[in-house]
C-alpha positions as CSV (number, residue, x, y, z in Angstrom):
1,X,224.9,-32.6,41.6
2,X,224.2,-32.6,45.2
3,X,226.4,-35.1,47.7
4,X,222.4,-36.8,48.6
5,X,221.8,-37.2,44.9
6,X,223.0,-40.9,44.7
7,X,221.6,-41.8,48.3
8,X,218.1,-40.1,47.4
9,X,217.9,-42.2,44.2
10,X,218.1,-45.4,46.0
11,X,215.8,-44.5,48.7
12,X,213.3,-43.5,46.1
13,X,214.0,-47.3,44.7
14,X,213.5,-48.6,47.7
15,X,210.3,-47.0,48.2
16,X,209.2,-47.6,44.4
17,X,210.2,-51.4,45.1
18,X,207.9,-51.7,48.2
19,X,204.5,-50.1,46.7
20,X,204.6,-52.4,44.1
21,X,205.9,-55.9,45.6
22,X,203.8,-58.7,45.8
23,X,202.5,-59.6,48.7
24,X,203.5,-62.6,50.4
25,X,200.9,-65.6,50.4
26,X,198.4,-66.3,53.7
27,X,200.7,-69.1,56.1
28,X,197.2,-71.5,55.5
29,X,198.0,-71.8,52.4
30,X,201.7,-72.5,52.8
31,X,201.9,-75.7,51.4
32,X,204.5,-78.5,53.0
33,X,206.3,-81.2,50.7
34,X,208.1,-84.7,51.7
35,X,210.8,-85.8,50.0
36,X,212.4,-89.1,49.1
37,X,214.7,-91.3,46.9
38,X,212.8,-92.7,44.2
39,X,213.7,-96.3,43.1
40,X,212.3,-99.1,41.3
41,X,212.8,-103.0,42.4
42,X,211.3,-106.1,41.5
43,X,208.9,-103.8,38.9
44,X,208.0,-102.3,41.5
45,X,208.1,-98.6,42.5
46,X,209.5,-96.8,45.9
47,X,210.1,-93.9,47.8
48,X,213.0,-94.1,50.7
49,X,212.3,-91.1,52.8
50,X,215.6,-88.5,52.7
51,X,216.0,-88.7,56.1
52,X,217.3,-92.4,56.0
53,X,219.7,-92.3,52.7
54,X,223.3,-91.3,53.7
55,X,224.2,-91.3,49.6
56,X,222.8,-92.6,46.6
57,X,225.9,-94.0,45.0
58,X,227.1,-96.2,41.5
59,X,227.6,-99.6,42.8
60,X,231.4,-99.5,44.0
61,X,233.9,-102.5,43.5
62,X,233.3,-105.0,45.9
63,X,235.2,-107.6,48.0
64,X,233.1,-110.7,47.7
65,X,233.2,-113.0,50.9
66,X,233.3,-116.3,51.3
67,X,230.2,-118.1,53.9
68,X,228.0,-115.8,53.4
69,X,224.2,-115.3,52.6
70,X,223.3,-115.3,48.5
71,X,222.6,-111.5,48.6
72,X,225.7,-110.4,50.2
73,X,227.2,-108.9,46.8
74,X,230.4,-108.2,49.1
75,X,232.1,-105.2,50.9
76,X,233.2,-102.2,49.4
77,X,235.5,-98.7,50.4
78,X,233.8,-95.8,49.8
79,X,236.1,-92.8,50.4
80,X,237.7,-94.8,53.5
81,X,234.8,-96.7,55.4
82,X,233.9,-100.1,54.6
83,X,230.1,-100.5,53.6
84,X,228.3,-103.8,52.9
85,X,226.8,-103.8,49.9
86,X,223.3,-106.3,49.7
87,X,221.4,-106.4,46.8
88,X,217.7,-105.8,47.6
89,X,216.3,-108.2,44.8
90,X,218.2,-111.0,45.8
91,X,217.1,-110.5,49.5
92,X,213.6,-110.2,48.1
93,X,213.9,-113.8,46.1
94,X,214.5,-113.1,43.1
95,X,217.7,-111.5,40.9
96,X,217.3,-108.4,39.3
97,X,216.9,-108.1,34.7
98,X,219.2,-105.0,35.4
99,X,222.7,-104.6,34.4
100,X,225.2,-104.5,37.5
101,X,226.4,-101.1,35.9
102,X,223.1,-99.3,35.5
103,X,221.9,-100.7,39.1
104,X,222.6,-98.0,42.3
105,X,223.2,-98.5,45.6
106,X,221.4,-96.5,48.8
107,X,224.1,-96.0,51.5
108,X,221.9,-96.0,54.8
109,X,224.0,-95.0,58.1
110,X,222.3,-96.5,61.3
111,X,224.5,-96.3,64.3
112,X,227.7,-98.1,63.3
113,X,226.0,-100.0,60.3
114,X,227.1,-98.8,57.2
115,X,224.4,-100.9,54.4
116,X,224.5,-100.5,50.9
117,X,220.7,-101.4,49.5
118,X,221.7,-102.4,45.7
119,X,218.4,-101.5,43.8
120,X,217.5,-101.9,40.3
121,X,217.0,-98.0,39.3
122,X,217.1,-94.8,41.0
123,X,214.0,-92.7,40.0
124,X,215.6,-89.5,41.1
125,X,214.4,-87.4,44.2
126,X,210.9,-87.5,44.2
127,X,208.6,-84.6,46.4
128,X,205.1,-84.7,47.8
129,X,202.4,-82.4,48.8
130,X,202.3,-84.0,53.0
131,X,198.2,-84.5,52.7
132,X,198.9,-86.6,49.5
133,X,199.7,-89.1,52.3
134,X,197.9,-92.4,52.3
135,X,198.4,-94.5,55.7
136,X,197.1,-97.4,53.5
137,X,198.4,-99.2,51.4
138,X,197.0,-102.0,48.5
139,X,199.2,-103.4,45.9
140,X,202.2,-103.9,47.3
141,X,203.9,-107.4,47.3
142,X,203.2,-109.6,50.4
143,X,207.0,-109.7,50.2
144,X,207.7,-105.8,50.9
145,X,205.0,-104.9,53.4
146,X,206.7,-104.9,56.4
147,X,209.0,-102.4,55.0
148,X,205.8,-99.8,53.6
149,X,204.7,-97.3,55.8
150,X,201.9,-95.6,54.0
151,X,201.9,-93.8,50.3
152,X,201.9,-90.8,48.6
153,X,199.7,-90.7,45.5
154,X,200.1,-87.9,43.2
155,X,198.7,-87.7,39.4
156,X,197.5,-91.2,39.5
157,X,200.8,-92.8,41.1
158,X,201.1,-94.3,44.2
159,X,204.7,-94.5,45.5
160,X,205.2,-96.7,48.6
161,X,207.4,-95.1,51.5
162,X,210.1,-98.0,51.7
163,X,211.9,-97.7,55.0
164,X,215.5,-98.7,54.5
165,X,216.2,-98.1,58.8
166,X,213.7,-100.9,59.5
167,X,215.1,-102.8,57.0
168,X,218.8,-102.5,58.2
169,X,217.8,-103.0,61.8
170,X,215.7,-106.7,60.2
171,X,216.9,-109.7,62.1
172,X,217.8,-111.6,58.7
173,X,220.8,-109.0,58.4
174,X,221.9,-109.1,62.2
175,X,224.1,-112.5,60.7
176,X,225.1,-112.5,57.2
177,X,226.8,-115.4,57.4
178,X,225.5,-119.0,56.3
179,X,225.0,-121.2,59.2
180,X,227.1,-124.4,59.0
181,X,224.5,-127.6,59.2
């Protein structure tokens, strides 16, 4: 057997391996996806894009506090920073049919706020073809439109984009606290 023997056998691989590989597809047809959080509220369902979830997380134990607003659920310690947990359907009016322990929370970082969006369900990461995009949107609750920027429809579903950042950054959370009269 000749010193080349094992060298020659993998170049012939090699070789073998390129003749028959399939080609890689045309860039045009490259097709891009967006991806979000999925999560139900209200009955309703919506999409936070990824880029404005820090952590989708089991609601922690919470400090409750006293004077402040109805949906303040309280502050929490997750793994050594304080996050104030809100919960999204008392915000929105109403109080959620879900059990505290099957409910989530979506950490969302925004310079030095650290929010916790309690929601009634995740639905899991969801992903989108990007010209199933929808700048319109019907449907939607008077309620949550000034969060929705656009839609992605895909197999009959339309899945609002919630924004979570303009929510943070809403003047209603600037002071949690209730106002003496």
């Amino acid at each position: 057997m000749s010193e080349n023997a094992p060298y020659d056998e993998l170049y012939a691989l090699a070789e073998r391996s390129q003749r028959i590989a399939a080609a890689l597809p045309p860039r045009e047809n490259a097709r891009t996806h967006w991806n979000g959080i999925g999560f139900s509220l209200q009955g309703q369902r919506f999409v936070a894009p990824m880029k404005e979830v820090s952590e989708l997380l089991r609601v922690p134990v919470t400090t409750k506090l006293p004077g402040v607003k109805n949906f303040v659920v309280g502050v929490a310690n997750v793994r050594g920073r304080l996050i104030v947990v809100l919960d999204l359907a008392m915000f929105f009016g109403d109080g959620s049919e879900f059990a505290r322990a099957q409910r989530r929370v979506l950490a969302v970082e925004d310079g030095e706020q650290y929010f916790g969006f309690m929601i009634d369900e995740s639905l899991g990461m969801q992903h989108f073809p990007s010209e199933s995009f929808d700048a319109e949107v019907s449907g939607v609750d008077p309620k949550f439109a000034p969060f929705v920027d656009g839609c992605y429809g895909v197999g009959g579903n339309v899945w609002p984009v919630f924004s979570l950042r303009r929510l943070a950054g809403h003047e209603s959370l600037e002071k949690l606290a209730v106002s003496a009269a």
